[in-house]
C-alpha positions in Angstrom: -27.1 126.6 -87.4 -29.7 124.1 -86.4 -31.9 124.9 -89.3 -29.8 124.1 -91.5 -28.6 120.6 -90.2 -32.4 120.0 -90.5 -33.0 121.6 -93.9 -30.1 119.2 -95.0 -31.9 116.3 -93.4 -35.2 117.1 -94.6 -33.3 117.2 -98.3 -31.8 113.8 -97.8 -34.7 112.3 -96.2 -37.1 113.4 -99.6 -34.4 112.1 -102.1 -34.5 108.8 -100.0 -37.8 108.7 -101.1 -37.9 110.0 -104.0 -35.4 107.1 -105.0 -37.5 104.3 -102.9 -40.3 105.1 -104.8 -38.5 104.5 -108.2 -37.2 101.4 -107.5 -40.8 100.4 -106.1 -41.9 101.5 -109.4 -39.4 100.0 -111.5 -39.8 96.7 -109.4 -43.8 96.4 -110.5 -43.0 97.4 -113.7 -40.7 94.5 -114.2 -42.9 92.1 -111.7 -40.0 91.6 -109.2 -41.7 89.0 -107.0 -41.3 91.2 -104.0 -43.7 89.4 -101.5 -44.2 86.2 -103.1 -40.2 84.9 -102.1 -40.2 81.4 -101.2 -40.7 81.9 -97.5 -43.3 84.4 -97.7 -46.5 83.2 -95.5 -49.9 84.1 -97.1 -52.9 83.0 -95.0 -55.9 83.6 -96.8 -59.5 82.1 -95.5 -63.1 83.3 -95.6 -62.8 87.3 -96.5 -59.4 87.6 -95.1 -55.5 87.9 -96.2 -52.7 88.0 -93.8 -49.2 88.4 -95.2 -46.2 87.4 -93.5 -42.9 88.6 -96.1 -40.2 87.1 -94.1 -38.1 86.1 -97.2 -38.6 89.9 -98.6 -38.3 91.3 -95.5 -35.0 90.2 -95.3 -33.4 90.7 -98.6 -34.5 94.2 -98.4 -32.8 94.7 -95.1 -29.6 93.4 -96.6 -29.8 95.7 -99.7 -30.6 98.3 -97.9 -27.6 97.8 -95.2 -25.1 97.4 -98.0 -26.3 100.8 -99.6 -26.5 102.6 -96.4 -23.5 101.0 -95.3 -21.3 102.5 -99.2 -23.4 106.1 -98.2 -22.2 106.4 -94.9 -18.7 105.5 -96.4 -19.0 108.0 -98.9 -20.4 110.2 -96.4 -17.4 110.3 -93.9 -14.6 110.4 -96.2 -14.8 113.7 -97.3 -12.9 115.8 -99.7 
C-alpha cells in the first residue's frame, strides 16, 4: 500500500513540474518581467551580479498559495 501512495506522489510531483515549466516557458516567451518587478534589487559591480527578487518572490508565493490553496480544495472534496 505504501508504494502506491508514493507512485501517486511521484505522479503528482512530475505534473507539478511538468506544468512549472510551461508557464516558465510561456512567461519568456511573452517577456513577463519576472525578476525585474519594481522592488527587485540587482547589485552589479566589477565581474559580479547579485540578485535579490523580493517583488517576484512574492507574487509567486501568492499565485502559488491561491492554486495550491483551489487544489487542496478540489482535493478533499471528493466524489
Amino acid at each position: 500500500m505504501m508504494l502506491d501512495d508514493l507512485g501517486r506522489w511521484l505522479v503528482f510531483l512530475g505534473l507539478f513540474l511538468v506544468l512549472v515549466g510551461g508557464v516558465l516557458m510561456l512567461a519568456s516567451r511573452f517577456s513577463l518581467p519576472l525578476g525585474r518587478l519594481p522592488g527587485d534589487i540587482v547589485i552589479h559591480r566589477d565581474g559580479f551580479t547579485c540578485m535579490f527578487p523580493i517583488a517576484t518572490s512574492i507574487l509567486l508565493s501568492i499565485l502559488l498559495t491561491i492554486v495550491l490553496n483551489l487544489i487542496v480544495r478540489l482535493w478533499s472534496r471528493g466524489p
